[in-house]
C-alpha atoms as a printed R data frame, in Angstrom:
   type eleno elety resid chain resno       x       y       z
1  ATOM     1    CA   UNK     A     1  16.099 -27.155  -3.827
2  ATOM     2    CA   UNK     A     2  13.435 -26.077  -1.608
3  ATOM     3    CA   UNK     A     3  12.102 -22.390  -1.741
4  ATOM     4    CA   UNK     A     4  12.089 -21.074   1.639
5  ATOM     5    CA   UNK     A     5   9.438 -18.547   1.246
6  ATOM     6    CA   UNK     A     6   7.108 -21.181  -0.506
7  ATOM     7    CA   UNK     A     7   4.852 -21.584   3.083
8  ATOM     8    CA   UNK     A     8   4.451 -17.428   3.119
9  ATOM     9    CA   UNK     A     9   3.701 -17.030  -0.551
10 ATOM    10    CA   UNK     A    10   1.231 -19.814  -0.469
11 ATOM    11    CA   UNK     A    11  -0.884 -17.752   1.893
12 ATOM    12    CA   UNK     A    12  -1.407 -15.240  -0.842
13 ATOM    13    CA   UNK     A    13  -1.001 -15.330  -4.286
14 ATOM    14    CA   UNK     A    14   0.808 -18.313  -5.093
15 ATOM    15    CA   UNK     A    15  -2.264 -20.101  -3.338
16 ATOM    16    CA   UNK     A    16  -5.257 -18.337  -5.281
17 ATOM    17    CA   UNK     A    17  -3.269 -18.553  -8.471
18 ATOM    18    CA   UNK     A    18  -3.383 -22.225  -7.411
19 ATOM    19    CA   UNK     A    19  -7.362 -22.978  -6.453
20 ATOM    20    CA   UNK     A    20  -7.999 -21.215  -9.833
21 ATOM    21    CA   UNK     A    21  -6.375 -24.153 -11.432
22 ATOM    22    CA   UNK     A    22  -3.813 -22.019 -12.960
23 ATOM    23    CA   UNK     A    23  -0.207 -22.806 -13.582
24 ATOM    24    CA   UNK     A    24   2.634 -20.051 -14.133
25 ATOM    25    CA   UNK     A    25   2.838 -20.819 -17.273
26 ATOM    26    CA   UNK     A    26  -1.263 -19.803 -17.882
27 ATOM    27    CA   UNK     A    27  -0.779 -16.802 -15.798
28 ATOM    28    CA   UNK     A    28   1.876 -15.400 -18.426
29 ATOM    29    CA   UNK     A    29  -0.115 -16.224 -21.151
30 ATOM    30    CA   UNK     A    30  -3.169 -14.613 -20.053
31 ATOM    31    CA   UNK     A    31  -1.357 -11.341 -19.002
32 ATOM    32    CA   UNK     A    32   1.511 -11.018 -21.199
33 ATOM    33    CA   UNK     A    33   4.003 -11.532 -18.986
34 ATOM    34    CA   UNK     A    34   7.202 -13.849 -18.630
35 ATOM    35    CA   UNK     A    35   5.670 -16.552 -16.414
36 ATOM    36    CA   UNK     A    36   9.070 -15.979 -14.496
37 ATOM    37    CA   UNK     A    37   8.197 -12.423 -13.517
38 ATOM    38    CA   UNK     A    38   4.971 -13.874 -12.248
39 ATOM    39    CA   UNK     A    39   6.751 -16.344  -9.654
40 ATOM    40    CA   UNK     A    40   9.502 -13.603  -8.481
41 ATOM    41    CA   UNK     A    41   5.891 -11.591  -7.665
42 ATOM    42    CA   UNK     A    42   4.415 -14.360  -5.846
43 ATOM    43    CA   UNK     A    43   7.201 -14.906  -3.964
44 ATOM    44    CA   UNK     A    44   7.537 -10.971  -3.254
45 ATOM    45    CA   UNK     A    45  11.182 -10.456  -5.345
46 ATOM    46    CA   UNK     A    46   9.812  -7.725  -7.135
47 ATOM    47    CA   UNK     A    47   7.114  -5.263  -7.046
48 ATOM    48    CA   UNK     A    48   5.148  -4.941 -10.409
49 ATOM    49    CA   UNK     A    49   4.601  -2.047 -12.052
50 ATOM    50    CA   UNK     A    50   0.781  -0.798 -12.278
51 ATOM    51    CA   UNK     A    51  -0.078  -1.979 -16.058
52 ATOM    52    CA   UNK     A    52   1.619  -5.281 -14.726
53 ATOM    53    CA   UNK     A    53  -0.681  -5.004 -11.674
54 ATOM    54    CA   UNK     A    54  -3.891  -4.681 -14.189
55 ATOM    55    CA   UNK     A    55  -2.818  -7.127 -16.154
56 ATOM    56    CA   UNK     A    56  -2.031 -10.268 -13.650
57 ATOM    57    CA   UNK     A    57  -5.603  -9.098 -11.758
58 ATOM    58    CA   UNK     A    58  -7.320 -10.043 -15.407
59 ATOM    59    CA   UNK     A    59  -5.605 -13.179 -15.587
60 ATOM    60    CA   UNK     A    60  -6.712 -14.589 -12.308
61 ATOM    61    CA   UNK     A    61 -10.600 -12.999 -12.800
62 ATOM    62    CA   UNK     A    62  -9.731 -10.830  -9.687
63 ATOM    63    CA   UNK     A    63  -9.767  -7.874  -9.278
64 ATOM    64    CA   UNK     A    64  -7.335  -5.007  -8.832
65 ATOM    65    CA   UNK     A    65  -7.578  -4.255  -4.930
66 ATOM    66    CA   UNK     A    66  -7.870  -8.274  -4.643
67 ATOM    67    CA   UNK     A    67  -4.516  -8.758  -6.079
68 ATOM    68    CA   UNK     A    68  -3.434  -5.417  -3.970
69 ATOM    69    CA   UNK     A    69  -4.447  -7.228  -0.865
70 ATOM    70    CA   UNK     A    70  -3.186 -10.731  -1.915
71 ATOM    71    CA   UNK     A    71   0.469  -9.131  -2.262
72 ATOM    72    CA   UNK     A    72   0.118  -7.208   0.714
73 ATOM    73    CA   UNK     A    73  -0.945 -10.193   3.024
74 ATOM    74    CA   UNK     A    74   2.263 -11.812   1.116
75 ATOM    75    CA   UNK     A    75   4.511  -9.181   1.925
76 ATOM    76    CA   UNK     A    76   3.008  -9.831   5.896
77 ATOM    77    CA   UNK     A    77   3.851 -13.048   5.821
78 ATOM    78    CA   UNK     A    78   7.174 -12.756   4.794
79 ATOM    79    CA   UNK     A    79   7.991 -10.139   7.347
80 ATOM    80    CA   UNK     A    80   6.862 -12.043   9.997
């Protein structure tokens, strides 16, 4: 089944996440999340809390207003 927001969230998140080398799976493990929660963020389902925020900007050596702007030119993309 093909995701349908996969060419919008690769122009963010999903895509650094991805030149970093890092899988989901990493991701969760380096910020304590569910490495599902991660993907419904990358693909803009939910909007993480701040801690979560901190947390996920640690695990991909970014930081905070990075991942702010990453999600932001996510949520652009989608609403285009």
């Amino acid at each position: 089944m093909t995701d349908l927001t996969e060419p919008h969230a690769a122009s963010g998140l999903r895509q650094h996440r991805r030149e970093q080398g890092l899988t989901l799976d990493a991701v969760g493990v380096l910020s304590g999340r569910d490495p599902a929660t991660i993907s419904r963020i990358e693909r803009g389902i939910v909007r993480p809390n701040p801690s979560t925020i901190v947390r996920v900007a640690r695990a991909l050596g970014i930081s905070v207003s990075r991942l702010r702007k990453l999600m932001h030119e996510q949520d652009q993309a989608v609403a285009s």
